[in-house]
Every structure is written in structure tokens, then in C-alpha cells.
C-alpha positions as CSV (number, residue, x, y, z in Angstrom):
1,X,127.7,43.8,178.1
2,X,126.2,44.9,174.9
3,X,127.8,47.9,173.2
4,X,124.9,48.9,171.3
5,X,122.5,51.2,173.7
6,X,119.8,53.4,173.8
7,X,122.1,56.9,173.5
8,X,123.2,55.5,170.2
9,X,120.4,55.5,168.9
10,X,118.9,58.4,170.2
11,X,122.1,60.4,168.8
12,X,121.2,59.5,165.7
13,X,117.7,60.5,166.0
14,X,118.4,63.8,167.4
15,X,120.9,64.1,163.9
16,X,117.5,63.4,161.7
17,X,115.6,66.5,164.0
18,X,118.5,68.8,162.9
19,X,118.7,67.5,159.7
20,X,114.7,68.5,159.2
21,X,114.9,71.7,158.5
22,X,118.7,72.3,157.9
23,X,118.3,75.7,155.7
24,X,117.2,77.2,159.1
25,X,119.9,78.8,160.5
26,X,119.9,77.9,164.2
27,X,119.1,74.2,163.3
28,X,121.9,74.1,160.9
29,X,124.1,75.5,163.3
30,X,123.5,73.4,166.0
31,X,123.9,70.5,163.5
32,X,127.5,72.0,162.9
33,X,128.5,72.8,166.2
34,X,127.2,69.4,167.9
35,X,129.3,67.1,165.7
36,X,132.4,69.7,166.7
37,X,132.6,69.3,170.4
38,X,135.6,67.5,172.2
39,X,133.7,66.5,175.5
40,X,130.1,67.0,176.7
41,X,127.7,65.9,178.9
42,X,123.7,63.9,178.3
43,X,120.9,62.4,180.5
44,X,118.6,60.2,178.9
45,X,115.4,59.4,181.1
46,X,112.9,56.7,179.5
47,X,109.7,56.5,180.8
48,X,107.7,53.4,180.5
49,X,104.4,52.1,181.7
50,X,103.4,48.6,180.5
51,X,101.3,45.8,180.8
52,X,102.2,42.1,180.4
53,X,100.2,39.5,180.9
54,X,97.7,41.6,182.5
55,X,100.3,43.0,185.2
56,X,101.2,46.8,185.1
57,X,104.7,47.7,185.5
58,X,105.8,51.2,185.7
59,X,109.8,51.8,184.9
60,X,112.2,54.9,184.8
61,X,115.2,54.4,183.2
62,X,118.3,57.5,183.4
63,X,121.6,56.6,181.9
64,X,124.3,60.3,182.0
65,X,127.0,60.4,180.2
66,X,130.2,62.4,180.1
67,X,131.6,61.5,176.6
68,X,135.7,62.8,175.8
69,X,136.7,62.9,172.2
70,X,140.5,63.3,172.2
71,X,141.3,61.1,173.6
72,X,138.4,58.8,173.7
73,X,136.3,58.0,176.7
74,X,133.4,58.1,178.9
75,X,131.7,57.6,182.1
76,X,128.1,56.3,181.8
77,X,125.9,56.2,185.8
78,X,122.6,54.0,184.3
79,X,119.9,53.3,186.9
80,X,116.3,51.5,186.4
81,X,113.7,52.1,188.8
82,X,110.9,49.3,188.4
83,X,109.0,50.8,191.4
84,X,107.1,47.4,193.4
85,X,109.8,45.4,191.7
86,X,113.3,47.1,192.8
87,X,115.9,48.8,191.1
88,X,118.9,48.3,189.2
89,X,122.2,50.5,188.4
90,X,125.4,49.8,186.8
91,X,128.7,51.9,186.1
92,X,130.5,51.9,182.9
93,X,134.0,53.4,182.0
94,X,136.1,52.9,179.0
95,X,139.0,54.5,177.4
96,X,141.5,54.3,174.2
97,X,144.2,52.1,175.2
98,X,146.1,53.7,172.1
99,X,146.7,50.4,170.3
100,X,143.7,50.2,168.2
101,X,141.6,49.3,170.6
102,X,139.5,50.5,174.2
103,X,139.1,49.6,177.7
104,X,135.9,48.9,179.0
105,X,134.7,48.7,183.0
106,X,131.3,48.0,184.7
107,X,130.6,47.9,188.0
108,X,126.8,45.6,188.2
109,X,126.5,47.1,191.8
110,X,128.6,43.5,193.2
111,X,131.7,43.1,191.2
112,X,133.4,45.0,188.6
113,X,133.7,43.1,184.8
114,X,136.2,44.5,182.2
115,X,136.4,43.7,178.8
116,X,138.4,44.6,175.1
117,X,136.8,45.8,172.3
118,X,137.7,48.0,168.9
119,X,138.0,51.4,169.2
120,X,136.0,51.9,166.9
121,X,132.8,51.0,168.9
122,X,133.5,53.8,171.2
123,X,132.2,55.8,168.5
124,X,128.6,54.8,169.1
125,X,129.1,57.0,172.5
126,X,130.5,59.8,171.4
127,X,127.5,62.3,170.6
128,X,129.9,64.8,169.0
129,X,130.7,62.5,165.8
130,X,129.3,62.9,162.3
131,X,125.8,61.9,162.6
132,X,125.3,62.1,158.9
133,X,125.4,58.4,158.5
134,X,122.3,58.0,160.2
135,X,120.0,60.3,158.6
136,X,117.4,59.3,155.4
137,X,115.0,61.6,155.9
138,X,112.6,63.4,158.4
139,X,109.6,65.7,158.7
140,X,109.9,69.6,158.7
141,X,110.2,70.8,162.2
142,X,108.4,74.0,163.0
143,X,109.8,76.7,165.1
144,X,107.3,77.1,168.0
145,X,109.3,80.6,169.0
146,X,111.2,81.4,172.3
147,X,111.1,80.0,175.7
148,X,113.0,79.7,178.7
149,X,114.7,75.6,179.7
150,X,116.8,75.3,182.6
151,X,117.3,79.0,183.3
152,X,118.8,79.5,179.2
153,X,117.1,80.8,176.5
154,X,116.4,78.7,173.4
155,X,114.2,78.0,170.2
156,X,111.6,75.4,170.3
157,X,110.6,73.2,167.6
158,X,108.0,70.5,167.2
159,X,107.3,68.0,164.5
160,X,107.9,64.6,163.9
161,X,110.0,61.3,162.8
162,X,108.5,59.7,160.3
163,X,108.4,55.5,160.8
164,X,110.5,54.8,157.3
165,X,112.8,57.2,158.9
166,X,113.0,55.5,162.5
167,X,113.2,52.1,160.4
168,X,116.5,53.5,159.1
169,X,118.4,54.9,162.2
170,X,117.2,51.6,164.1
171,X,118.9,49.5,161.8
172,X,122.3,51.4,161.1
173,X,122.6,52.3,164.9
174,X,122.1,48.7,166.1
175,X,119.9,49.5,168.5
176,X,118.1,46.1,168.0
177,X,121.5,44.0,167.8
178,X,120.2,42.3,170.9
179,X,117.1,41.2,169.5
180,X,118.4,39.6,166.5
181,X,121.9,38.0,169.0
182,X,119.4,36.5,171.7
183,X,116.6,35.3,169.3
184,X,118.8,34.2,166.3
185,X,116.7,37.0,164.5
186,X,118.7,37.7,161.0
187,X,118.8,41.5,159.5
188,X,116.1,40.5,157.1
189,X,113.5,39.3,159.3
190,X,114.7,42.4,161.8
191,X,114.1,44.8,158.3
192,X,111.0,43.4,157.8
193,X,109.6,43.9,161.3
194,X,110.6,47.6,161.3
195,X,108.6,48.0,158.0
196,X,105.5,50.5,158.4
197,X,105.9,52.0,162.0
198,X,103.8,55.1,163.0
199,X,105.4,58.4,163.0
200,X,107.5,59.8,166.2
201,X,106.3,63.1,167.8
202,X,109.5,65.3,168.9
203,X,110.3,68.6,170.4
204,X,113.5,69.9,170.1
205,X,114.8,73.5,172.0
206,X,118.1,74.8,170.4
207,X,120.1,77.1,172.6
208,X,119.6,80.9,171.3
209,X,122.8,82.2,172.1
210,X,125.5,79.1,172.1
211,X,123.3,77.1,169.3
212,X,123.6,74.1,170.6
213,X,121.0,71.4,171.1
214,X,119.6,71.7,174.7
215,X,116.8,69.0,174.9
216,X,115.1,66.3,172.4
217,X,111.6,64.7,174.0
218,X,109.9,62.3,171.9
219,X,106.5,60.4,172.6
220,X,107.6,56.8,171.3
221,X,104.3,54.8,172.6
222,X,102.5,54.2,169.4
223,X,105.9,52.8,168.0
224,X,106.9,50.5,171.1
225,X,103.4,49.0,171.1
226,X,103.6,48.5,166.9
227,X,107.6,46.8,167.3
228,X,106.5,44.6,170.2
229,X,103.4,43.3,168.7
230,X,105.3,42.1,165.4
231,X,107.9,40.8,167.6
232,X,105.6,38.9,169.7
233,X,103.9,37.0,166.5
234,X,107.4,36.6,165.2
235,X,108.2,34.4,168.0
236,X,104.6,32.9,167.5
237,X,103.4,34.1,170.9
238,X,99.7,35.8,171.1
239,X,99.2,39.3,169.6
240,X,100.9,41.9,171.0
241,X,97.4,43.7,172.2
242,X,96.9,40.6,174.1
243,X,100.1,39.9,175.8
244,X,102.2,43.0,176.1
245,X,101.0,47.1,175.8
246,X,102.7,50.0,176.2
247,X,100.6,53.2,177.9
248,X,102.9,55.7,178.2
249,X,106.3,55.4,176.6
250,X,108.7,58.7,176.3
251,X,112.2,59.6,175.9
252,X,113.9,62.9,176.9
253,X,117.5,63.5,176.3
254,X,119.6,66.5,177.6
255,X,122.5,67.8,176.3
256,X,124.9,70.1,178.6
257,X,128.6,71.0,179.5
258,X,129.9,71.2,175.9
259,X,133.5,71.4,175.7
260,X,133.8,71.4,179.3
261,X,131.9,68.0,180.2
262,X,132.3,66.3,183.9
263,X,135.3,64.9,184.1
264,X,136.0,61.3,186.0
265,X,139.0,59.1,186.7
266,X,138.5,55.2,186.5
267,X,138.5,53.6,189.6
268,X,141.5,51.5,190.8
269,X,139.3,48.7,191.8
270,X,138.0,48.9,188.2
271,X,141.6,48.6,186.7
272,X,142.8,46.1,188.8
């Protein structure tokens, strides 16, 4: 299974939203306090309608997290509903094993798989982590004042993600590491795709009282269509327009429970 994920690389977007406008107070604070959390939970639901080849497929993808820091690990529930076409879910676990390296366990909804990796790679899970790396440099976000999300009070920004930006945190999150393993795509050719995409439109609510980061939403449409069409002539297919488009595509990420996330035990059919 491929370490690299979608909540890695939307971690590192919600650190270039923070990082916008960091001499304001609650947006530097929640900055501070996010990357100083030992456990927390996060929902990510992706919303995607396409068309390919002239068929329309609508898809809803939610992966939640509970992410531990001290130890490391984490439980991730990921599901994909593709509506006339089915569903798919999937499990994942994984743990230090205190020898340098972590535990991993996915259940596929049939078997369970289990697999070694560096310890180090657990990182790209664990929202709470300096963020820093990932951020070049992002629009000002304006505060849109105070409302009301899931019963707390927080500020509201909008703004945006500009695409040399998103070019950055793609690359040095490895979002795309799939693209450039299955098609035998190198980091140049990858770099050179991600040149020149269109700008990200994000709101961001900061809690009012804690200061945390409650909710990032982010309207990634124009983007998707732009990557897919370069990807598309890359592999010296038809223009993107033609064979693949993207009429809705948007990304909402939740964070909750910090310092007190859900905790889980691993399976024993997992272990064994």
C-alpha cells in the first residue's frame, strides 16, 4: 500500500493557510498550537464528479484519522463511494515497533496485509508535526469575522493557494509518488507538469476560544482538470478536455479531539 496519501498533503496545505497571514494572532496561534498536539482526530471528505470518455462518474471519498504522537500511531477508516459503480473501504493501523522502525495493517475488506516500513514515514500522518517544511509561500487570507461550525465558535478566513505554491507542497509531500512509481515518470518530468497551475480557493475557521484549526475547504476543480490534462498528453493520450474533466472537485478536512483523539487497539486478527 502506498504511504504517500491524500492527508499528507493536505496537512501541508492547511500549514501554507496558517502560514498566510502569520502576524495575525489567532492564525499564528493555531499554527503554534497545531504542530504541538500529542493525539488528535481528522476527516477528510473529497468530492468528485467526472467525466471520462464521455461517462459521468460521481465519487465520495472519507478517510478519519486518529493520529498518536508519543508513541507513534494511528488508525485510518477510508471508504469510496462511486455511486452506480459500488464502493470500496479499507482499514489501516500502524505503530512504532521501537526499533527504528513501524508496523503497518490493512484490512481491504477480505484479508488483512501487514507490512515494515521506517519510522520515519509515519511522520507523513502525524498532523501535529512541524509543517514548516512544506510551506513557500501563499496568499493573504482575510478574516471574514465570526461564525458558528459544529456548535463552536470560530474565525473564518477566505483566500487562496497560489499554483507555484500548490506546485511546492505537491512535490515535497509526495502526494504524486504514485504517478511517477506506476508510469516510470521521473521528478523532472513530474516538476515540469506541476508548472503553472491555477490558484486554490480556501476557507479556513480557526477555533475562537481553543485556537485551533477547526475546518479547511478548498475548491480544487480548476487544478484537477489543468494536472490531468498535462498528464494525459504526457502519456500521449488525447487532450485532457477531450478525454477526462473534472466538474466539481472539493476537499474538506476537519480537525477535532486534540489531545484527547479516539483511541483504538489493533485487531488480533491484524497481528496475527
Amino acid at each position: 500500500m502506498k504511504k504517500k496519501n491524500c492527508l499528507g498533503l493536505l496537512a501541508a496545505l492547511l500549514a501554507l493557510c496558517l502560514a498566510a497571514c502569520s502576524g495575525s494572532d489567532p492564525l499564528a496561534a493555531a499554527q503554534k498550537n497545531i504542530q504541538n498536539v500529542s493525539s488528535m482526530d481528522a476527516k477528510m471528505v473529497m468530492t468528485m464528479d467526472m467525466e471520462v470518455m464521455g461517462e459521468t462518474l460521481e465519487t465520495v471519498t472519507t478517510m478519519e484519522t486518529s493520529v498518536f504522537t508519543s508513541p507513534s500511531r494511528l488508525k485510518m477508516d477510508m471508504s469510496m463511494d462511486m455511486g452506480a459503480l459500488g464502493s470500496l473501504s479499507a482499514v489501516l493501523y500502524a505503530e512504532e515497533t521501537g526499533e527504528g522502525t513501524y508496523a503497518m495493517y490493512t484490512y481491504d475488506g477480505q484479508q488483512w496485509h501487514s507490512e515494515t516500513a521506517a519510522a520515519s514515514q509515519l511522520e507523513e500522518y502525524d498532523f501535529s508535526g512541524d509543517m514548516d517544511y512544506y510551506i513557500t509561500s501563499a496568499s493573504s487570507l482575510t478574516q471574514e469575522g465570526v461564525e458558528e461550525l459544529g456548535g463552536v465558535s470560530a474565525y473564518k478566513y477566505t483566500g487562496v493557494i497560489s499554483g507555484d505554491a500548490m506546485r511546492e507542497v505537491m512535490l515535497k509531500s509526495g502526494a504524486l509518488d504514485s504517478l511517477t512509481a506506476n508510469m516510470s515518470m521521473d521528478q523532472e518530468t513530474l516538476s515540469e507538469m506541476l508548472d503553472g497551475l491555477d490558484d486554490i480557493s480556501v476557507a479556513l475557521w480557526i477555533g475562537e476560544e481553543e485556537l485551533y484549526p477547526l475546518q479547511l475547504h478548498m475548491d480544487m476543480t480548476s487544478v484537477i482538470n489543468g494536472l490531468m490534462s498535462r498528464l494525459l498528453e504526457d502519456m500521449g493520450g488525447q487532450s485532457g478536455g477531450e478525454a477526462f474533466r473534472v466538474s466539481q472537485m472539493s476537499v474538506t478536512l476537519t480537525y477535532s479531539n486534540f489531545n484527547n483523539a479516539t483511541d483504538f487497539t489493533i485487531p488480533q486478527e491484524a497481528l496475527a
